[in-house]
C-alpha positions in Angstrom: 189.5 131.7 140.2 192.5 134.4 140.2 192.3 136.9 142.9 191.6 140.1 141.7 193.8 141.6 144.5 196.6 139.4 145.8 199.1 140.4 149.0 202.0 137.6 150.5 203.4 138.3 153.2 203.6 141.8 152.7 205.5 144.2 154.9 206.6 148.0 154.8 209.3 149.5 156.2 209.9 153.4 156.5 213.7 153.6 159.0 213.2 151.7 161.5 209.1 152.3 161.3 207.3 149.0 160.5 203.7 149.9 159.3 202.9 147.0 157.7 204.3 143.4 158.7 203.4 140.0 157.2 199.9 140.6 155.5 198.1 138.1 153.5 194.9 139.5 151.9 192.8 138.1 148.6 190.4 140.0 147.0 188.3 138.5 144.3 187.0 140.6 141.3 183.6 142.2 142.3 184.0 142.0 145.7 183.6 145.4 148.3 185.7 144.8 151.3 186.5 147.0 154.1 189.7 147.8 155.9 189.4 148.7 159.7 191.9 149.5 162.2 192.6 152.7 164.5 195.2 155.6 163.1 198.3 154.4 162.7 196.7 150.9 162.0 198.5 151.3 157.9 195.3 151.4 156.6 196.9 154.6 154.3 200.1 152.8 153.8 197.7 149.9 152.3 196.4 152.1 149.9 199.5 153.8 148.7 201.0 150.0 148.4 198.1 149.1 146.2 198.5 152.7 144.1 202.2 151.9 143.2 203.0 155.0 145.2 205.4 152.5 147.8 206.8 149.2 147.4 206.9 145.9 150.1 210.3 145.1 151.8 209.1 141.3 151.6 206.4 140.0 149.9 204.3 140.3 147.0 201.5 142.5 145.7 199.6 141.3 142.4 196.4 142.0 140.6 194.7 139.0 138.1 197.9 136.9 138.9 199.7 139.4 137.3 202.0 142.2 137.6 200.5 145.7 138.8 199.0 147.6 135.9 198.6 151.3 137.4 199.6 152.9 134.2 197.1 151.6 132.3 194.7 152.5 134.7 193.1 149.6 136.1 193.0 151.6 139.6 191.1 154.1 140.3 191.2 156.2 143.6 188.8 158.2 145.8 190.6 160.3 148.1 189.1 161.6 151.6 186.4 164.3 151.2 187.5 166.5 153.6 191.3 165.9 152.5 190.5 167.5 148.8 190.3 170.8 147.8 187.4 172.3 146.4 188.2 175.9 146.2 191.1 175.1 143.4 189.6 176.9 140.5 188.5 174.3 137.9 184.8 173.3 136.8 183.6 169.9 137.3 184.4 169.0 133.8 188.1 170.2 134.0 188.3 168.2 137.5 187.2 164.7 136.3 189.6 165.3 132.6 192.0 165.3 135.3 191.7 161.4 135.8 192.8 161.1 132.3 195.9 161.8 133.8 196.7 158.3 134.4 197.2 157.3 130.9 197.3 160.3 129.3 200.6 162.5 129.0 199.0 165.9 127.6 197.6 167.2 130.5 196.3 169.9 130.3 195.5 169.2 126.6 193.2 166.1 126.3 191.5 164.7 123.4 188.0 164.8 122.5 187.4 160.8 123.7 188.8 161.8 126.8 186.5 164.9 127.4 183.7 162.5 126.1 184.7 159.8 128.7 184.5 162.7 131.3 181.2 163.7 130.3 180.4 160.3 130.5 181.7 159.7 133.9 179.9 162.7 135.3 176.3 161.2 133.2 177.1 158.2 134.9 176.9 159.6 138.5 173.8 161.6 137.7 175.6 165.0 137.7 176.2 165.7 133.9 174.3 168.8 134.4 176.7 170.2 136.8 179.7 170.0 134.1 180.4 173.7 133.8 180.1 174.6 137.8 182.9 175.5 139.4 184.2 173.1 142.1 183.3 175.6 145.0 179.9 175.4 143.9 179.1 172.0 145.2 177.5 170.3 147.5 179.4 167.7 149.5 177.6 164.9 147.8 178.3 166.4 144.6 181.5 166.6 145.4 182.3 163.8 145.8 180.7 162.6 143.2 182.7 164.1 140.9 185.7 162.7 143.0 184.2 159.4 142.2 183.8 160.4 138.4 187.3 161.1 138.2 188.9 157.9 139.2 186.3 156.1 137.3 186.6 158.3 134.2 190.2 155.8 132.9 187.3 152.9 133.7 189.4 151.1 136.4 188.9 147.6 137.5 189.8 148.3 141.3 188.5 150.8 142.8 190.0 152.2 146.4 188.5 154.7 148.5 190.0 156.1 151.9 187.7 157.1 154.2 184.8 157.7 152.1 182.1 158.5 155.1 184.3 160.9 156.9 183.0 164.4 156.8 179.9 163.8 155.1 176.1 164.3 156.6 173.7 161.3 156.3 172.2 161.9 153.6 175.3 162.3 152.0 176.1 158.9 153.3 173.4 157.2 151.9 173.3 158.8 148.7 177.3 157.3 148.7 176.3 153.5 149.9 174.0 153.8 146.9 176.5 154.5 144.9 179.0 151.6 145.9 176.2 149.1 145.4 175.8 150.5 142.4 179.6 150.4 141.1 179.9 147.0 142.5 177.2 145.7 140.5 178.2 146.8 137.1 181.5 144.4 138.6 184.0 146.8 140.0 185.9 145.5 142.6 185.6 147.9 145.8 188.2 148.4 148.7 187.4 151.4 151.3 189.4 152.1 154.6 187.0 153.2 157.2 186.9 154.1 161.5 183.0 153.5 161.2 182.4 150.2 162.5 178.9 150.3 162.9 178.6 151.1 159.0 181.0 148.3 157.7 179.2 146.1 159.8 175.8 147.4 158.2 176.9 147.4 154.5 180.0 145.4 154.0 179.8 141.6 153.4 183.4 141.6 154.3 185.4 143.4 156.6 189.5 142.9 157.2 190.7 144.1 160.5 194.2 145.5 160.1 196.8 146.6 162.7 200.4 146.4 161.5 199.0 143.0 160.3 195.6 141.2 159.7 194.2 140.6 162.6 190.4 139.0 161.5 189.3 138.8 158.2 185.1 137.6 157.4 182.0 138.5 157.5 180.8 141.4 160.7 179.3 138.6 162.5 182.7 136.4 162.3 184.9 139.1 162.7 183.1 141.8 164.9 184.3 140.5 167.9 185.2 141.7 171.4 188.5 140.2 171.3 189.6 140.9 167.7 188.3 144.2 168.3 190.4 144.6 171.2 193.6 143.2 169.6 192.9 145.8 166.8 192.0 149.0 168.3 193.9 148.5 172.2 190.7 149.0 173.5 187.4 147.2 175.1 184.2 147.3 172.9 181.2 145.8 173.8 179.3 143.6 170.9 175.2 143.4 171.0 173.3 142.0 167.9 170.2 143.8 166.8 168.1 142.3 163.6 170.8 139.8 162.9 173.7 142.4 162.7 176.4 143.5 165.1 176.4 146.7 167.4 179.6 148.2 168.5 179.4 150.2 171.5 182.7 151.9 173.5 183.6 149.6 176.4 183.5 153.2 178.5 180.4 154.3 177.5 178.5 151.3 179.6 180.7 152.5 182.4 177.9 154.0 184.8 175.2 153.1 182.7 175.9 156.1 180.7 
């Protein structure tokens, strides 16, 4: 089976900065992985690697055994809720056309297929109805659901989303998780950067551990471990189970039974 996702020995190099050094990663198609590691860990710099936005100093970064494809869109992206900017004046419509942008050079003049695959998109994700409201308008978890119908809208094959349960409320977050499961079953293959360890180890089936490098890569149980938690993040975390599934808890926090 080819990888859907495939990084050999990868390494970045900005001056003298080395964010990224020697990573091997697969990724097979349909699978929903998650990337933890503290800031500064190059969990960003992994997703701009796997956008085309950088390029490895040594290594090699491929998709189904082949050559990166970002300008026919078979990536889409999700960027951080709290990083976007909802008070840009657009409708909901005019914000998801904008994902045509990746194979489409008439911004702002797109064709009717295109406006149909936005309206689409937005059907898809249960908010057609919302298609003429402006952006400022929204909910957070309409929000980002429209940021999900725009990187879906050039129907990508990879999806990647950075930090997609910062910022959001709890029902926000579940309505998102149902989405994921949702995207991953119609075959989408699913990469998200997060700092919440005790969701990845809740909803991921696989979780990759990344400081400069890959430090554990499995299943929470395999990899949500006090050592390769402390080789990731520079500091002690405890590790309890409860029903079957690992609990993270700050090393400090059991400090004085507090």
């Amino acid at each position: 089976m080819t990888a859907a996702i495939s990084l050999r020995g990868v390494g970045v190099r900005f001056g003298r900065t080395r964010p990224l050094i020697d990573v091997d990663a697969e990724i097979d198609a349909g699978e929903l992985v998650g990337i933890v590691g503290p800031s500064g860990a190059g969990k960003t710099t992994l997703l701009r690697l796997l956008l085309g936005e950088i390029t490895p100093a040594e290594g090699t970064v491929s998709f189904d055994g082949g050559v990166r494809r970002r300008g026919r869109a078979t990536i889409g992206y999700v960027p951080q809720l709290e990083a976007s900017e909802r008070s840009f004046p657009l409708t909901v419509q005019g914000a998801v056309e904008l994902g045509a942008a990746a194979t489409s050079p008439r911004v702002p003049w797109f064709t009717r297929r295109e406006r149909d695959a936005a309206r689409y998109a937005l059907d898809r994700l249960g908010i057609g109805d919302l298609h003429r409201r402006g952006l400022h308008e929204l909910s957070g978890g309409q929000f980002q659901r429209v940021l999900f119908a725009r990187a879906l809208v050039s129907e990508p094959q990879v999806l990647l989303l950075d930090e997609p349960t910062s910022g959001i409320d709890l029902k926000t977050r579940g309505e998102m998780l149902h989405l994921v499961d949702d995207l991953r079953s119609d075959g989408l293959t699913i990469v998200m950067t997060t700092h919440d360890l005790n969701w990845v180890a809740s909803h991921l089936p696989r979780i990759v551990c990344l400081n400069q490098t890959v430090r554990a890569d499995g299943a929470p149980l395999e990899v949500l471990q006090p050592d390769v938690l402390a080789a990731t993040f520079g500091a002690e975390m405890k590790v309890i189970q409860y029903d079957g599934r690992p609990v993270i808890v700050d090393g400090d926090a059991l400090v004085g039974g507090s």
